[in-house]
N, C-alpha and C positions, 0 to 999 in steps of 0.2 A: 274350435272351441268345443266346449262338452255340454252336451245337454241330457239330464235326468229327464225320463219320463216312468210313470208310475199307471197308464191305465190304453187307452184303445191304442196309442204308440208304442207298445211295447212289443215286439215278436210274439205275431200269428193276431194280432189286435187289427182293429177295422182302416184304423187312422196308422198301421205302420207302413203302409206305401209311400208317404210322407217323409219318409226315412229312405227310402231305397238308395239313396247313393250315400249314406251314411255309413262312416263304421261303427259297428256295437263293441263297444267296448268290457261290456259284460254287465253283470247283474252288480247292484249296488243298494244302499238304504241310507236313509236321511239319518241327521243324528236325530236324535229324540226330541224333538225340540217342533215336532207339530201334531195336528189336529189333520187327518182325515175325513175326507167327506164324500157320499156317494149324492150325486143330482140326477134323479130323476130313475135311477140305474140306469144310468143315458154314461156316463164318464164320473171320474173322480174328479177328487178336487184337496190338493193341501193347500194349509194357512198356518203360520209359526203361530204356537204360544209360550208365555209365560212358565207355566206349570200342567203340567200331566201330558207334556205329549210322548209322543210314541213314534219310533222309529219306522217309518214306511219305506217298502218294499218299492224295484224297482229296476231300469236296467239304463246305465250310460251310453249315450252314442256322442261322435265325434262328427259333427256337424260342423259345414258351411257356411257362413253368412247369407249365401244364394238358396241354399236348403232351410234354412230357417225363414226366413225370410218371405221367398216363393212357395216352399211346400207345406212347413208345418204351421206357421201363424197365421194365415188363412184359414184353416180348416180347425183350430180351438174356436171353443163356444165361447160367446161374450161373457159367461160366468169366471172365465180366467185371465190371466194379465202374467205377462212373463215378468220373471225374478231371479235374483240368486237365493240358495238354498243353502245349505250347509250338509255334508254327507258324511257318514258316521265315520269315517278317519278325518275328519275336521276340513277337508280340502271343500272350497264353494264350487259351485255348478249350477247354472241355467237351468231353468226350470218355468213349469207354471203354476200356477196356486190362484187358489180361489179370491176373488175381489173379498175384502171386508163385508159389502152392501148384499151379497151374493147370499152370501154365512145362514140370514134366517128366512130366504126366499121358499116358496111353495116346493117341497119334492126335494129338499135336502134334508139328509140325513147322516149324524156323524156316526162311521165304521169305524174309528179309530182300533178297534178290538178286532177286528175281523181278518189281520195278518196280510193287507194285501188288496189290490183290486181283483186278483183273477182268486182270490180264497172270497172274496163278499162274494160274485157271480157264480161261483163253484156251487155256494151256502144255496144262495136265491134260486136256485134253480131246481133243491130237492123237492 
């Protein structure tokens, strides 16, 4: 199965060891149809909206049930809950997105503008 990742899973990220028996299927972006969010500068986080969302950056892997399961969904913070997504050629994919209740918790911040998790940490670090 495929699973989108958009932030420390993604190649050279803290959380892509969690991948190592995965194939990366290459870079991708959601359709435009979510909200961005940085927690904590700890990890991202998407949530589909209605209106003004923005297409987020990103990279496909081809993933196991044993690799998802054993490697990568232990290691997401409680702030996220896996889902399908929709990706900017319309095809759905696995994914994780920020809980609803998460949205106006201490040390979130929406980056929807910011092109990306590794364009926010690029930004944050001048």
């Amino acid at each position: 199965m495929r699973m989108f990742v958009n932030g420390q899973a993604m190649s050279g990220g803290s959380l892509n060891t969690a991948l190592s028996g995965a194939r990366l299927l290459g870079p991708a972006e959601t359709a435009p149809r979510y909200r961005f969010y940085s927690v904590r500068d700890e990890f991202p986080g998407l949530h589909p909206v209605r209106d003004d969302g923005v297409a987020v950056p990103g990279e496909v892997y081809e993933v196991t049930y044993e690799i998802l399961r054993d490697e990568l969904l232990p290691r997401e913070p409680p702030e996220l809950e896996l889902t399908v997504i929709e990706l900017s050629d319309g095809s759905g994919c696995l994914s994780m997105r920020m809980r609803a209740e998460s949205l106006t918790a201490p040390g979130v911040t929406d980056i929807s503008a910011a092109g990306g998790w590794r364009a926010h940490m690029a930004a944050s670090t001048r």
